[in-house]
C-alpha positions as CSV (number, residue, x, y, z in Angstrom):
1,X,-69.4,73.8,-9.0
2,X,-70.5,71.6,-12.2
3,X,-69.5,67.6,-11.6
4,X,-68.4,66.2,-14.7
5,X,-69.3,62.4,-15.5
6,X,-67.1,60.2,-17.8
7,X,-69.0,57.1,-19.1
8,X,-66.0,55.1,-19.1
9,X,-64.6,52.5,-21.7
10,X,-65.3,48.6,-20.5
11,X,-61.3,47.4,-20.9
12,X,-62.0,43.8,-18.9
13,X,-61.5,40.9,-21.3
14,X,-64.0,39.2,-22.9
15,X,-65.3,42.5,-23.7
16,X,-68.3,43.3,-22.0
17,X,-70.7,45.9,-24.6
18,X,-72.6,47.1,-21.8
19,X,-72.9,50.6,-20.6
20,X,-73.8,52.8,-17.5
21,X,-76.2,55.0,-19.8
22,X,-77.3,54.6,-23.3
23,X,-77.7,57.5,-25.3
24,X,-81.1,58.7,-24.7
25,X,-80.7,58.1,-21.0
26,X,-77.7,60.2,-21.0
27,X,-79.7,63.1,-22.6
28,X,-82.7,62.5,-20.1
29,X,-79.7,62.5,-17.3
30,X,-78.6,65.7,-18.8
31,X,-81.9,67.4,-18.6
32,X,-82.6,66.6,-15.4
33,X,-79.1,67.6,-13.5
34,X,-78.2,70.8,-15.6
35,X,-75.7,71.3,-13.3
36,X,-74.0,68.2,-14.5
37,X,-71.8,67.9,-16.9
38,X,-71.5,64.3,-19.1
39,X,-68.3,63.1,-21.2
40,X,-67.9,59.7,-23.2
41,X,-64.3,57.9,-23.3
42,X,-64.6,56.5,-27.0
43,X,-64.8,52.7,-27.2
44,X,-65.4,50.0,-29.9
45,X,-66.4,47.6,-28.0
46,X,-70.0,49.4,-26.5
47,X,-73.3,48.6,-27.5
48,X,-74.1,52.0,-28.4
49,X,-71.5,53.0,-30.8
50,X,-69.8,56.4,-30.3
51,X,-71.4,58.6,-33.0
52,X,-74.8,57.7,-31.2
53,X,-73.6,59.9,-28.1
54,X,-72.3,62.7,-30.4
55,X,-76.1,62.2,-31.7
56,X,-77.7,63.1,-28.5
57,X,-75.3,65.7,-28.2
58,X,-72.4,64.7,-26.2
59,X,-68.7,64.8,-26.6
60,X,-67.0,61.7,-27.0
61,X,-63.0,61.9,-25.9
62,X,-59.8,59.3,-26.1
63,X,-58.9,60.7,-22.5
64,X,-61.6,61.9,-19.8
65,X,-58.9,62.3,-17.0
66,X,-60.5,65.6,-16.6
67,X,-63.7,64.2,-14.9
68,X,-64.8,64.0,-11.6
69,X,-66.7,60.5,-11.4
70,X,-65.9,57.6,-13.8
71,X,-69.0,55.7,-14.6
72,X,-68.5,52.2,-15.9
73,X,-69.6,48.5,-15.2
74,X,-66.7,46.0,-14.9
75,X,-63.5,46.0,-13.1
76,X,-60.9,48.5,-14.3
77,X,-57.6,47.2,-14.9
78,X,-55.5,48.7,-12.5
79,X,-53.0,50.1,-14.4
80,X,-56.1,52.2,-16.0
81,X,-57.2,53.7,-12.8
82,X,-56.8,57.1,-12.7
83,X,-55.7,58.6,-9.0
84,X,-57.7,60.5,-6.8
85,X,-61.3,60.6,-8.9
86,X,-64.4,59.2,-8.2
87,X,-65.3,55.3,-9.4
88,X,-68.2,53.4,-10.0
89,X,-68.3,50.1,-11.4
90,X,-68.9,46.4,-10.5
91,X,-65.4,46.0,-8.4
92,X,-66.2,42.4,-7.1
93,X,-64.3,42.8,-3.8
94,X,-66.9,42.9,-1.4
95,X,-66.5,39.6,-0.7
96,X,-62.9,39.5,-0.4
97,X,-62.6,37.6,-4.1
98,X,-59.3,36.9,-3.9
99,X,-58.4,38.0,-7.9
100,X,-59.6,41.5,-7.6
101,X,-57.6,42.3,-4.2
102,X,-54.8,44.1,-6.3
103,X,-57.6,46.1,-7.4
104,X,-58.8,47.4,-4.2
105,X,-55.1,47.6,-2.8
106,X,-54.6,49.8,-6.3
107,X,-57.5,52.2,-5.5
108,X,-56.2,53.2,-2.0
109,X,-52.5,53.7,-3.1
110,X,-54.3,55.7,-5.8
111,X,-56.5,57.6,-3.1
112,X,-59.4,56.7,-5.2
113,X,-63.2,56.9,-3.8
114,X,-64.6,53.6,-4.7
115,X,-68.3,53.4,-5.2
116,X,-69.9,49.8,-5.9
117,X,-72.8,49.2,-7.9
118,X,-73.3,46.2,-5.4
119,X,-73.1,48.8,-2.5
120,X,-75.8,51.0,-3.8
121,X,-78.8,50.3,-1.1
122,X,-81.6,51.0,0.7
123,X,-81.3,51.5,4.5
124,X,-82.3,47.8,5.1
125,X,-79.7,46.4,2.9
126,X,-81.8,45.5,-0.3
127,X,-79.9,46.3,-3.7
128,X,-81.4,49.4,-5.5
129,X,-79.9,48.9,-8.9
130,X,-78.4,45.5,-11.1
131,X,-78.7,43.7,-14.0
132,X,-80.2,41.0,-11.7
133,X,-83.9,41.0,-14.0
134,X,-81.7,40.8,-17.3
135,X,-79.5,37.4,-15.7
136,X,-83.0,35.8,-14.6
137,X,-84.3,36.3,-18.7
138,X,-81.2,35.1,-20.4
139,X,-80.7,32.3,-18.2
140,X,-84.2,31.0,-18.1
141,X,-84.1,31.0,-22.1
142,X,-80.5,29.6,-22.5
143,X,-81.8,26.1,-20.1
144,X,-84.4,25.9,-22.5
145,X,-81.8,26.3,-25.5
146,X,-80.2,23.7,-23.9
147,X,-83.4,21.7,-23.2
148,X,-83.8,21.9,-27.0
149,X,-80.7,21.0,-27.8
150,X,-80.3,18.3,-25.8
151,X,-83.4,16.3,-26.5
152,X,-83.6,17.1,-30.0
153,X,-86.9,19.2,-29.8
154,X,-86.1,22.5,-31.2
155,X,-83.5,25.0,-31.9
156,X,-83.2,28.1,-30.3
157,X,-80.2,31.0,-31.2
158,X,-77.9,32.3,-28.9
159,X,-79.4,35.3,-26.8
160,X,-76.1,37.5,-28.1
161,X,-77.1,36.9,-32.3
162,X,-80.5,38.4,-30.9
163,X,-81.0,42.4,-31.6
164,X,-83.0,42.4,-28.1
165,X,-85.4,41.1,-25.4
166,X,-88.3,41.6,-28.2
167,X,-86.7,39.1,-30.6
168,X,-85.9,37.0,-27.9
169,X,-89.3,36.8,-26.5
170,X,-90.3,36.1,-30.8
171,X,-87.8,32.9,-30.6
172,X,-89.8,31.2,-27.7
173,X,-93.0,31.9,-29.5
174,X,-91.9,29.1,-32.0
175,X,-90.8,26.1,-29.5
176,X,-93.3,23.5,-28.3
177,X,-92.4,22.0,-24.6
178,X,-93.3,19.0,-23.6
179,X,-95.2,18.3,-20.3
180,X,-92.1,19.2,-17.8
181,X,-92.2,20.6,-14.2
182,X,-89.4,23.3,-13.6
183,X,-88.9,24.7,-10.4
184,X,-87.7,28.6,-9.9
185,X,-86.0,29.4,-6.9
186,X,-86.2,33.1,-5.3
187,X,-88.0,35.8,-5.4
188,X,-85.9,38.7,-6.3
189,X,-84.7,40.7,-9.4
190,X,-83.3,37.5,-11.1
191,X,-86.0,35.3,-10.1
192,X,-89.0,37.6,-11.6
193,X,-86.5,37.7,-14.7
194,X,-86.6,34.0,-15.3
195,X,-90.3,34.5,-14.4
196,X,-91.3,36.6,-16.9
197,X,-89.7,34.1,-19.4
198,X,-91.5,31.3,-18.0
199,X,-94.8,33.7,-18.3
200,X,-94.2,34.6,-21.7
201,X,-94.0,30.7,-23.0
202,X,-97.9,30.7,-21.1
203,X,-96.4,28.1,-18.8
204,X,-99.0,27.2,-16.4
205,X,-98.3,28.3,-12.3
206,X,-98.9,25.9,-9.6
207,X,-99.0,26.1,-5.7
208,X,-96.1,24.1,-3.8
209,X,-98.9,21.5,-2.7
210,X,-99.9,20.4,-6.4
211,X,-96.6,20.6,-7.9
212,X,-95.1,18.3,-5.3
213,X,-98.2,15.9,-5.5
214,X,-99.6,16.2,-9.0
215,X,-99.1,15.1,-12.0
216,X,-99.6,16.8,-15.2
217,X,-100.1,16.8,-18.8
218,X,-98.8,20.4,-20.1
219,X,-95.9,22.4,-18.3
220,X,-95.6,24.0,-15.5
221,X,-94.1,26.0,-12.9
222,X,-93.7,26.2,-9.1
223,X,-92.1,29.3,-7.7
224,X,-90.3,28.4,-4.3
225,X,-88.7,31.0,-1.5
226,X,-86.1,30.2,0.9
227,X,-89.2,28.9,3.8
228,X,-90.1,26.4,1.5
229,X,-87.0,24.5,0.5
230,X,-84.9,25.6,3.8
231,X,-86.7,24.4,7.4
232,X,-85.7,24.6,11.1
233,X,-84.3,21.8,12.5
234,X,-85.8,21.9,15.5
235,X,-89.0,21.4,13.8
236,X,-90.7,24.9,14.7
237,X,-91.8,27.3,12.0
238,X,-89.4,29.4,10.2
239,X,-89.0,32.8,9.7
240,X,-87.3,34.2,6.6
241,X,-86.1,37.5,8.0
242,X,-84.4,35.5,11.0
243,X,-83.0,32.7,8.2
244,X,-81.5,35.8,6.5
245,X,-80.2,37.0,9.5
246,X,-78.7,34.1,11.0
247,X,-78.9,30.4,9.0
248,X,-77.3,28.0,11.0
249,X,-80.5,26.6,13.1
250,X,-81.7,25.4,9.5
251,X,-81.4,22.5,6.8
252,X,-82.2,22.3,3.8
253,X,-85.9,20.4,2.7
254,X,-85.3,20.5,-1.2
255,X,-85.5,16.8,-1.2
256,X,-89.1,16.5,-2.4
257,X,-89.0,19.2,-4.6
258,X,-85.9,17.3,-6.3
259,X,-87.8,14.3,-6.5
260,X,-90.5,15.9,-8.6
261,X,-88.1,18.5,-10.7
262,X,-87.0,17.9,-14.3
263,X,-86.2,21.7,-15.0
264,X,-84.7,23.5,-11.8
265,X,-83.8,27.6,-12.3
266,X,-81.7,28.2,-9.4
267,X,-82.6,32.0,-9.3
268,X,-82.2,32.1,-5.2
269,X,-79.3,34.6,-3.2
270,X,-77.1,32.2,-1.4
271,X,-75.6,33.5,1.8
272,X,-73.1,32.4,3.8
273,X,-73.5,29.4,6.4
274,X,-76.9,28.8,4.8
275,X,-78.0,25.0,4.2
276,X,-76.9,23.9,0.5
277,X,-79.9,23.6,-1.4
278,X,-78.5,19.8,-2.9
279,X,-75.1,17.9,-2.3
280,X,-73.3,15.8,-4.3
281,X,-74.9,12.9,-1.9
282,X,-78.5,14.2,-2.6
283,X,-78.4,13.9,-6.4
284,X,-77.0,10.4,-6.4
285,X,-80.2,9.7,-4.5
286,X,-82.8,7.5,-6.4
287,X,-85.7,10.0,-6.4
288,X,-83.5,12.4,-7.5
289,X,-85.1,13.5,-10.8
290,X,-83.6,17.1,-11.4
291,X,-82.1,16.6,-15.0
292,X,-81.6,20.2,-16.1
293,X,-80.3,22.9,-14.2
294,X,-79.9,27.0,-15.2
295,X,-77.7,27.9,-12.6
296,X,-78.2,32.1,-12.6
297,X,-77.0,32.2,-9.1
298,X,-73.7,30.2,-10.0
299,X,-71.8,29.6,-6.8
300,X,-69.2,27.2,-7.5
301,X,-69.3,24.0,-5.4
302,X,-71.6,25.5,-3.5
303,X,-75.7,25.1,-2.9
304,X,-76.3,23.3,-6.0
305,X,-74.0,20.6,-6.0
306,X,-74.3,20.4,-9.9
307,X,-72.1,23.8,-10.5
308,X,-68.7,22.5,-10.9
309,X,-67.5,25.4,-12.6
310,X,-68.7,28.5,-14.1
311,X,-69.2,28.2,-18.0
312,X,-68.9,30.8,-20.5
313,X,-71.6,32.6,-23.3
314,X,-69.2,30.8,-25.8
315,X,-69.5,27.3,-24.5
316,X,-73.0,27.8,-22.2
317,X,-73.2,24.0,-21.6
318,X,-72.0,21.3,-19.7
319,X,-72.7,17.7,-18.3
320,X,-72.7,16.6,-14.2
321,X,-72.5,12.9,-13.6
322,X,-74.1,12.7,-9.9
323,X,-71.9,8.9,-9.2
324,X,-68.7,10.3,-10.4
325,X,-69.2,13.9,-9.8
326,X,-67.0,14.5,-12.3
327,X,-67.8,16.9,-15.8
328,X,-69.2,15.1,-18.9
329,X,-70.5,16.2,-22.5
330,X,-74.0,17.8,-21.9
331,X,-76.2,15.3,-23.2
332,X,-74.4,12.0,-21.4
333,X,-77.6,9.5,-20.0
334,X,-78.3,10.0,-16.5
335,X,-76.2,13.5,-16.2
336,X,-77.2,16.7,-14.9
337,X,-77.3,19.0,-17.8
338,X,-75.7,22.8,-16.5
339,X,-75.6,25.8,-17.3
340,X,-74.2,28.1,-15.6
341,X,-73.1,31.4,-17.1
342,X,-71.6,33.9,-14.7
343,X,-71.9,37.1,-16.8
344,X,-75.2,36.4,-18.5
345,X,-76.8,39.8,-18.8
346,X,-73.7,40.3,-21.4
347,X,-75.8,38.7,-23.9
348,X,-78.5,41.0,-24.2
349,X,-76.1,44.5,-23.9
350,X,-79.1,47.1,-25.6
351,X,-81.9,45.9,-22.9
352,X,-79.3,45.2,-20.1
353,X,-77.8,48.6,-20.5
354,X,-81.1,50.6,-21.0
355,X,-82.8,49.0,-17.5
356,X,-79.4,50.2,-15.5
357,X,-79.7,53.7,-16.8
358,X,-82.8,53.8,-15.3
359,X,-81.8,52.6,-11.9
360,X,-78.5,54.5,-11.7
361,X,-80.6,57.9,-13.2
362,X,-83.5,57.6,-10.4
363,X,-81.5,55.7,-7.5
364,X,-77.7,57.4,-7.9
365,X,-77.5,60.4,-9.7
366,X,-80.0,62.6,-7.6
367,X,-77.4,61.7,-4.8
368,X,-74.9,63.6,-5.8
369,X,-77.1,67.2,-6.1
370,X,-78.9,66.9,-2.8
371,X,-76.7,66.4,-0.7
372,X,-77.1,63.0,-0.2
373,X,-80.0,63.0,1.6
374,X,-80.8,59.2,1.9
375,X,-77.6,58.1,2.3
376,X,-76.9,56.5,-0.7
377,X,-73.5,57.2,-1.5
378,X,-72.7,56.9,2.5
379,X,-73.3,53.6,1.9
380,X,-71.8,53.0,-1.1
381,X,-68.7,54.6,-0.6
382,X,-65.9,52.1,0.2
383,X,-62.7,53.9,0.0
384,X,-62.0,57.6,0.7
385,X,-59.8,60.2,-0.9
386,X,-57.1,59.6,1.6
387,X,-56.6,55.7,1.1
388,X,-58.7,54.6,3.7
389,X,-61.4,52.2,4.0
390,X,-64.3,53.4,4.8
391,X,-66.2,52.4,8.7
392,X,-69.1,50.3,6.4
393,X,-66.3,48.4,4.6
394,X,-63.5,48.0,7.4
395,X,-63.7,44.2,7.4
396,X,-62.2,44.2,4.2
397,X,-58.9,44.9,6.0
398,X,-57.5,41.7,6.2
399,X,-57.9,41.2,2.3
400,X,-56.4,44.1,1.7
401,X,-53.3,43.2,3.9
402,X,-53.4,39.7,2.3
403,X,-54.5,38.1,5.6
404,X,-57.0,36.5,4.7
């Protein structure tokens, strides 16, 4: 039995131009998995515009109720939700976000078998496919927009008037940065994303022990993971993989990296009952010198005590004033300039959309023509076709009864 695929139109508002598969993935999808059969819903609003997939040969439709899987990236609006067919998308419900529990309590009435990009893992937990590398690149760049901006040094464009990652990279070969130290925290997908920014502008990598007791006269950069800015507090040496499992035996030691920050990309995964990186307390402190902050992780009053509220690709910018803690205009004296974009990767939609195809054709598709055999949609799977959450996802009862 052929499965058919529908790339599915992106109905969430703002629109969001990215895709599951671009054209030419699509067609290299196609030649790989004969025995699958791929459908676009048409859409005005994509990247790629329709008559690019008639181009590579597929048919593009105004109603793809006839497939088997839906493919698409943000949350569908639940009153577009189609019962009992296959879903994968971005449903943010994981961890029980209270706006999208409708959504979940829609897809079991609807008996629909939810797969989450976020769910798509390896055995030992670690996300197989994102737009992670693609929020570490646009974030990087936009603090140094805002850097620019700010100080009067240069102007760079918005990342969305940019055809792609190749004229964005051409942008930052005309600025000129003065002698800052910026600090990158993390060391996954987002964190080599703001990395290879940092990498392209030739900005010089230093250990942990010279950036916190040096001083410099070009640029640079210190990379930090979770054993250097978090420490036990009973003094003994950490372990990551422990930290990860269970946090609450550390605190955080971000102080001295603080003290000698002006640029800090928080590009770090922040789990739950782990030591905030800064509080509110911390950057009111004298040798507090962070001054700039691209918050890629953007947890709201949360590890970075600067993140007051998520900002938007139209309005990228805003001001923290540590002795009030209240919002001010970006460039106030003595405030925290933020940004912190939660849906970054929007604004580079060709490049964004091109990387996922890649994941989702090497990581997901093979899943569903032999048989499985890592597990990957076992895993993924968080409803089934009778309304029922699956055994991996059964602490998401509570939300969906409204308990919690």
């Amino acid at each position: 039995m052929p499965i058919t695929f529908a790339i599915i139109k992106e109905r969430k508002n703002p629109p969001d131009r990215r895709v599951v598969f671009s054209p030419q993935k699509l067609k290299e999808a196609a030649k790989q998995f004969p025995e699958a059969r791929f459908i676009v819903e048409a859409s005005e609003v994509r990247i790629f515009p329709d008559q690019a997939y008639r181009d590579a040969g597929f048919e593009v439709k105004t109603d793809v109720s006839e497939a088997d899987v839906m493919l698409g990236v943000k949350e569908v609006p639940v009153e577009a939700l189609i019962p009992n067919k296959k879903y994968f998308y971005f449903s943010h419900t994981i961890k029980k976000q209270p706006y999208n529990r409708k959504l979940l309590v829609a897809m079991l009435e609807k008996n629909i078998e939810m797969y989450d990009h976020e769910t798509v893992v390896k055995q030992n937990g670690a996300r197989l496919i994102g737009f992670g590398r693609y929020a570490g690149l646009v974030g990087a760049y936009n603090g140094f927009r805002a850097l620019g901006m700010r100080d009067g040094l240069f102007n760079l464009p918005k990342v969305e008037s940019l055809a792609d990652l190749d004229a964005v990279k051409a942008e930052l070969d005309k600025i000129t940065l003065p002698p800052i130290k910026i600090l990158l925290t993390g060391t996954g997908k987002v964190a080599k994303g703001a990395k290879e920014i940092l990498d392209h502008l030739k900005i010089k990598e230093v250990s942990d022990a010279l950036y916190l007791t040096a001083s410099f006269s070009e640029p640079v950069y210190c990379m930090a993971d979770v054993m250097e800015y978090a420490k036990r507090k009973d003094g003994k040496v950490g372990d990551k993989y422990a930290f990860y499992k269970d946090p609450s035996g550390y605190e955080s030691n971000f102080m001295p990296y603080a003290a000698q920050t002006d640029y800090f990309i928080a590009g770090h995964f922040y789990g739950d009952g782990a030591p905030y990186l800064f509080t509110r307390e911390d950057a009111k402190k004298e040798a507090f010198r962070i001054n700039l902050v691209a918050d890629i992780s953007c947890d709201i009053d949360g590890p970075v005590a600067s993140t007051i509220r998520p900002s938007t690709i139209a309005d990228p910018f805003y001001g923290y004033e540590p002795h009030t803690e209240q919002e001010v205009d970006m460039d106030t004296p003595g405030a925290i300039t933020v940004m912190a974009v939660d849906n970054l990767p929007c604004e580079l939609p060709k490049d964004a959309s091109e990387g996922f195809g890649e994941m989702f054709l090497e990581h997901v598709l093979p899943a569903f023509f032999n048989n499985d055999e890592r597990g990957i949609l076992k895993r993924a799977r968080m409803t089934t076709a009778e309304g029922k959450l699956t055994e991996r996802y059964q602490y998401l009862e509570d939300y969906v009864e409204g308990k919690d």
